[in-house]
N, C-alpha and C positions, 0 to 999 in steps of 0.2 A: 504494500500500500504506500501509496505516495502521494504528494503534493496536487491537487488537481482530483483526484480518485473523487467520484459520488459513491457514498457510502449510506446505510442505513445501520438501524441496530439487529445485532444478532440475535437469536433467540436467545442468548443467554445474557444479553444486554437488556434484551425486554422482561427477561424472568427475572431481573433485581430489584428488588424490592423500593428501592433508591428513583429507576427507572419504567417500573408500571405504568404509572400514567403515560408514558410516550409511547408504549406498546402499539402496535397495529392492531391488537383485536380493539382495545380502548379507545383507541382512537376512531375505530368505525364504526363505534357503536354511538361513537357522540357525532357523526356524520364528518368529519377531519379524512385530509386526505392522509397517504404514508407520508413519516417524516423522513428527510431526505437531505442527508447534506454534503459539504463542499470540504475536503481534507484540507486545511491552508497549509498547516507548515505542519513536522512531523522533528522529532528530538528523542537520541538516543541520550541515555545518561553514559558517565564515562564513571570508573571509581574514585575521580575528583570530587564530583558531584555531592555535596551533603544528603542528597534523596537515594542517593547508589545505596546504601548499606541497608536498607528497608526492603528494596525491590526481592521478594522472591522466587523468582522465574525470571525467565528472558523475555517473559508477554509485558512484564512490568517494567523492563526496562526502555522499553520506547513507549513515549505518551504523543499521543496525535490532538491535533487542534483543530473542530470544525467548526464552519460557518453552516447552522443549520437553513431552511429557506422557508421556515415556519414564525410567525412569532411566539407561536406555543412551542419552546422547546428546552431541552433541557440544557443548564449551564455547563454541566460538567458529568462524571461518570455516576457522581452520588446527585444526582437532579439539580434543584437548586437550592438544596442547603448544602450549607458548608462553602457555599461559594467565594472568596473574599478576594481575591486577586486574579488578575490574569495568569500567573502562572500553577494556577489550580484547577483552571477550567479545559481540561485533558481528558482523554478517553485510551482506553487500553486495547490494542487488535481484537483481544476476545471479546469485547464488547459493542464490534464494529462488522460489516459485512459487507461488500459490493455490490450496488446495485446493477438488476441481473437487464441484459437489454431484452426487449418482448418484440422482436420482429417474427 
């Protein structure tokens, strides 16, 4: 995944409890279309990094930053709490997916 990539949430992005309301069933039942966004910039951490010693898995070492194209949507991987800075408002591969083309 990379810079430019449209992305959605993965089912295991939409089964966080954090992230349910942005769910696809949820969101169709309240008549919303899928959420659907724009990877901007993506950031591996190094073992400089004060966040490196936390990460456990390589899923947690790179954080992705999208522009979603909803104004309902969430700020970060925990929805919108906990949100306080920009460099909070990140999402983890596993909790991201490629949106699929329908031709």
């Amino acid at each position: 995944m990379k810079a430019g990539d449209l992305v959605m949430l993965s089912a295991y992005g939409e089964g966080r409890s954090d992230l349910y309301k942005y769910s696809s069933y949820n969101r169709s039942l309240l008549g919303k279309t899928a959420l659907i966004g724009l990877v901007v910039r993506t950031e591996t951490l190094t073992p400089d990094d004060d966040a490196y010693r936390f990460c456990n898995s390589e899923n947690e070492k790179t954080r992705y930053y999208i522009n979603w194209m909803s104004s309902d949507r969430p700020a970060s991987r925990w929805g919108n709490r906990g949100y306080f800075s920009k460099t909070q408002a990140f999402f983890f591969r596993k909790d991201l997916k490629f949106v699929k083309n329908t031709k």
